[in-house]
N, CA and C of each residue as an Amber inpcrd file, in Angstrom:
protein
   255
   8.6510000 -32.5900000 -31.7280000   7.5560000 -32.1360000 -30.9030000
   8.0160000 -30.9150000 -30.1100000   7.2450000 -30.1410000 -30.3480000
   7.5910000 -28.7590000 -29.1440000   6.2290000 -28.6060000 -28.2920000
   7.0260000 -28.6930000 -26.8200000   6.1350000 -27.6780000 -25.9710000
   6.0490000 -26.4520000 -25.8140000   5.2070000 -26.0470000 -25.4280000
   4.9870000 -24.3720000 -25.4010000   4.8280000 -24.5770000 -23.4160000
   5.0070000 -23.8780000 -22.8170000   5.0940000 -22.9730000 -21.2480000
   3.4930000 -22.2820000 -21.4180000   2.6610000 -22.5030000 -20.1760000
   1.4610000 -21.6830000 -20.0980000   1.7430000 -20.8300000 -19.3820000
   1.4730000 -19.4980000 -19.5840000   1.6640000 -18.4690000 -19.3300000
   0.5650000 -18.0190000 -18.2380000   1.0750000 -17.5190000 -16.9630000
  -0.4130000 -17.4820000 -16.5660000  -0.8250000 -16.0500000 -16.3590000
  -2.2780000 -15.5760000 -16.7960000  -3.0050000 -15.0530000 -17.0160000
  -3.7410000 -13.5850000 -15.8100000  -3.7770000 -14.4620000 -14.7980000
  -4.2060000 -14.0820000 -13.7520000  -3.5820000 -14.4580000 -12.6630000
  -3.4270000 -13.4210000 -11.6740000  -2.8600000 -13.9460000 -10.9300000
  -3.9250000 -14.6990000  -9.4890000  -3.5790000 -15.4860000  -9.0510000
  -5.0390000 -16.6670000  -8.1670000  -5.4840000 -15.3650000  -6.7660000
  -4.4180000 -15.0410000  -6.6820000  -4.8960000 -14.0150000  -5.2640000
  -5.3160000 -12.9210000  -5.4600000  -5.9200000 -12.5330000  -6.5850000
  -6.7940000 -11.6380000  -6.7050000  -5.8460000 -10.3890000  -7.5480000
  -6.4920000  -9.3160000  -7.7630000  -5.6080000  -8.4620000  -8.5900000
  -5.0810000  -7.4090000  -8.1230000  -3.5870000  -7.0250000  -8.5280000
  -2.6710000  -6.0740000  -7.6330000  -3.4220000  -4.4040000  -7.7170000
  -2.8920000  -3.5020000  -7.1960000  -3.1040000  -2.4220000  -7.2540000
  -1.7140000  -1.6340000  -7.0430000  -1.4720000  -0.6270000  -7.5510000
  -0.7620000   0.6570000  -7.4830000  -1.1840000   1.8610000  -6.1540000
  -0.7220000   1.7560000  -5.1940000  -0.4530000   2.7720000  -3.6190000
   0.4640000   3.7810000  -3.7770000   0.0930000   5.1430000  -3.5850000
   0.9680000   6.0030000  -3.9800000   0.5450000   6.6550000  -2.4540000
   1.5790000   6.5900000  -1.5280000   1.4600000   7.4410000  -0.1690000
   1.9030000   8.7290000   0.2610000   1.1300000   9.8570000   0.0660000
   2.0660000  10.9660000   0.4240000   1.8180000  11.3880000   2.1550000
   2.9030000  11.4180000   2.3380000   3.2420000  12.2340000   3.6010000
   3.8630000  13.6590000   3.7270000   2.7670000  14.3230000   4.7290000
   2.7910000  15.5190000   4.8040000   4.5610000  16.0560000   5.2490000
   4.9220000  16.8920000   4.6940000   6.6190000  17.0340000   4.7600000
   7.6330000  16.7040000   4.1560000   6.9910000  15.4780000   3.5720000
   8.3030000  14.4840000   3.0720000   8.0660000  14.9320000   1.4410000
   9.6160000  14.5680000   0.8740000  10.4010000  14.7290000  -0.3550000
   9.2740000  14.4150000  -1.4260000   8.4030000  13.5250000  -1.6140000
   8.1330000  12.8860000  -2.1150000   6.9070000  11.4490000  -2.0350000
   5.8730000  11.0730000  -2.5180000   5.0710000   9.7790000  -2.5080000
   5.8550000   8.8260000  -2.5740000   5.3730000   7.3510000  -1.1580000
   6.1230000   6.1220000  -1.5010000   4.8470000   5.4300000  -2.2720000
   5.6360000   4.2650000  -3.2730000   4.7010000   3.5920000  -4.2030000
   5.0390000   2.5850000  -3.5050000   3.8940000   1.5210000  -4.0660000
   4.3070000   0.1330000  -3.8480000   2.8120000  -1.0020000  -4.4200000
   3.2150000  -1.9430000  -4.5030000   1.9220000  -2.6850000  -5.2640000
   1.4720000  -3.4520000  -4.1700000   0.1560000  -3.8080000  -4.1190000
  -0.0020000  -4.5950000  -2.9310000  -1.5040000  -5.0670000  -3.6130000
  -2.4460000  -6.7560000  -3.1860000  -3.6480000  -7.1380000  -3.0850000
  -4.6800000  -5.9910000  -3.2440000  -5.7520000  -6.3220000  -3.9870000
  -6.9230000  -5.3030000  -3.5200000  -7.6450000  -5.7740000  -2.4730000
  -7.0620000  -6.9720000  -1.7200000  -7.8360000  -8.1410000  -1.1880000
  -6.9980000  -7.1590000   0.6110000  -6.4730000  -7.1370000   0.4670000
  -4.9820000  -6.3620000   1.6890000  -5.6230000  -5.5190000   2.3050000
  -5.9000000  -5.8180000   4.0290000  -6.4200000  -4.7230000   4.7070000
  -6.0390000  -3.3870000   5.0060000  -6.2670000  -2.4790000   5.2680000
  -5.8290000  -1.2410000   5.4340000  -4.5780000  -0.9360000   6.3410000
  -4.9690000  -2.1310000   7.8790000  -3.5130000  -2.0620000   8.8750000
  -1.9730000  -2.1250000   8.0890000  -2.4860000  -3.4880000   7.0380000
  -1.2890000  -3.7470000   6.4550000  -0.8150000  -3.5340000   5.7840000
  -1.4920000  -2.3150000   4.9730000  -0.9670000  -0.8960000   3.9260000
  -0.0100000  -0.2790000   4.8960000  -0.7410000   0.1500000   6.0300000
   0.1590000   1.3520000   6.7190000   1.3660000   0.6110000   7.2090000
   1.3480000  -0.5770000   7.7140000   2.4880000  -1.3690000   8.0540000
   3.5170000  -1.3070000   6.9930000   2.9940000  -1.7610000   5.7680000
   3.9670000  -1.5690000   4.5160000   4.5010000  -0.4960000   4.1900000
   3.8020000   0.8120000   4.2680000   4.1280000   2.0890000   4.0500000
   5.3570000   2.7420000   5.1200000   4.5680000   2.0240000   6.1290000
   5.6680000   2.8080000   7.5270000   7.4540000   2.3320000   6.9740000
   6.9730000   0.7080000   7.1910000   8.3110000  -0.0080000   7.0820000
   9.0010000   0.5220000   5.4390000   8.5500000   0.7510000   4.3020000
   8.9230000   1.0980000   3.1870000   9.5110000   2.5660000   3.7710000
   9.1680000   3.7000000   4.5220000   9.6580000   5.1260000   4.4760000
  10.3880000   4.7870000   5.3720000  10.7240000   4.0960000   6.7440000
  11.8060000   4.0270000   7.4640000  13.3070000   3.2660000   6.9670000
  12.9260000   2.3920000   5.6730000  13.4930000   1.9340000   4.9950000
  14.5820000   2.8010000   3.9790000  13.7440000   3.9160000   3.4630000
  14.4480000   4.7970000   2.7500000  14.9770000   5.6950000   3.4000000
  14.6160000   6.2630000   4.5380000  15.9700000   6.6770000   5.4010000
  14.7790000   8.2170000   5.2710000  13.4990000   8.8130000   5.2940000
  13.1540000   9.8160000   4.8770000  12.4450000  10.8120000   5.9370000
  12.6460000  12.0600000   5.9060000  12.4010000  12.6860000   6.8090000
  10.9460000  13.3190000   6.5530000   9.8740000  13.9510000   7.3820000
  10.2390000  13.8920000   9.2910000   9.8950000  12.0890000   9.3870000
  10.8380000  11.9240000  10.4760000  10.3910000  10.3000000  11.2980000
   9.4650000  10.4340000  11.8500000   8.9570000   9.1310000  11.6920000
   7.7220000   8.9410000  11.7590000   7.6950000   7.2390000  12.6750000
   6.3780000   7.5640000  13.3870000   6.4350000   6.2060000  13.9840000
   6.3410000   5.1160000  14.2500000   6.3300000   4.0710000  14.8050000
   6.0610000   2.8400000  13.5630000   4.9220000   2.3140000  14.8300000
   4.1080000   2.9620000  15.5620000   2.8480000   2.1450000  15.8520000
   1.4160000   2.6380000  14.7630000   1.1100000   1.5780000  14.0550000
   0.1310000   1.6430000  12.7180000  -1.1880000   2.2300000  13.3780000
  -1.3160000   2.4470000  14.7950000  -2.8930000   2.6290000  15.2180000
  -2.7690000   3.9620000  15.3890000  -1.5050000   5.1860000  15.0990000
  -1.4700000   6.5600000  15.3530000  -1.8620000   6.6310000  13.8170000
  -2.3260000   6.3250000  12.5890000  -2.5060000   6.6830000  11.5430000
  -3.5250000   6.1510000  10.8600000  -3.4550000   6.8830000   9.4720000
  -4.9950000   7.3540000   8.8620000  -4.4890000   6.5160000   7.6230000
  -5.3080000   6.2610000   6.4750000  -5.2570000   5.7650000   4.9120000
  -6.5980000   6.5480000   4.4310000  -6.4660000   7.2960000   4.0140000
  -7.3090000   8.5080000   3.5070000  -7.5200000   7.7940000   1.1900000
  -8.2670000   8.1630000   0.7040000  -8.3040000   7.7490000  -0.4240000
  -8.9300000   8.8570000  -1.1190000  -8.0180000   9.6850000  -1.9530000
  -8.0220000  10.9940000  -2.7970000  -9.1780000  11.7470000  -3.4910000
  -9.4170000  10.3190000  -4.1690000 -10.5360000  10.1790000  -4.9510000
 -12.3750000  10.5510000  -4.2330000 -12.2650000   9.9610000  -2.8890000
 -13.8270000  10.0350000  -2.4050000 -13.4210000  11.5480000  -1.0980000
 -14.5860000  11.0500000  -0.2800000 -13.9910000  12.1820000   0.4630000
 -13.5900000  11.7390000   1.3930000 -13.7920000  13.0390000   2.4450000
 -12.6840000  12.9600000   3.4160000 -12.6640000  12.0240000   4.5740000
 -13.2080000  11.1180000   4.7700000 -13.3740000   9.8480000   5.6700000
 -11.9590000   8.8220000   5.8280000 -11.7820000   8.9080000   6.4620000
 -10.1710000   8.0050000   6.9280000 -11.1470000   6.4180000   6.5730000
  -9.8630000   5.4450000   5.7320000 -10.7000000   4.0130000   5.6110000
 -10.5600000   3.2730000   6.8430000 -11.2680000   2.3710000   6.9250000
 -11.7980000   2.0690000   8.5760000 -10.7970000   0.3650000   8.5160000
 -10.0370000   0.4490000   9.8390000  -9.0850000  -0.4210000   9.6980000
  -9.4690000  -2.1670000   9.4210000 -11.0910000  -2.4760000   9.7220000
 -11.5920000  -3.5130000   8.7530000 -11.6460000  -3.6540000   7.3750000
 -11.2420000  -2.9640000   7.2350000 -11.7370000  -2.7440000   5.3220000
 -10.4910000  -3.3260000   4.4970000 -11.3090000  -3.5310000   3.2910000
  -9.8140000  -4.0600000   2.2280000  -9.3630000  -3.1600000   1.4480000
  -8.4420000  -3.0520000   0.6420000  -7.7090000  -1.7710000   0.1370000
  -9.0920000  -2.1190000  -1.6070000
């Protein structure tokens, strides 16, 4: 008799997304995967703590209410810190 392992399919908390953050100055976009379900505070929280993490210049500060999450694609309206990513 063989069992087979179920593989699962979906993941229960909803489906990930790809965040690509650029900051004005810096080397380079930080990535990172996060919920589409994930509010906006806790993008920038992730983002802050991910670039202070990599050591990257200019420093930047880590209170989340001096900043914006802007989205490329629509226009220019900063997303409103109720919202989900």
């Amino acid at each position: 008799m063989v069992l087979y392992k179920q593989k699962k399919t979906q993941d229960p908390k909803g489906n990930r997304i790809l965040i690509s953050i650029t900051v004005l100055g810096s080397a380079g976009p930080i990535r990172f995967v996060v919920n589409e379900e994930e509010p906006v505070p806790s993008v920038i929280d992730t983002s802050l703590k991910a670039y202070a993490r990599e050591g990257r210049r200019p420093v930047l500060g880590c209170d989340i209410d001096d900043f914006f999450l802007y989205c490329p694609s629509a226009s220019s309206d900063a997303l409103n810190p109720w919202e989900t990513i």
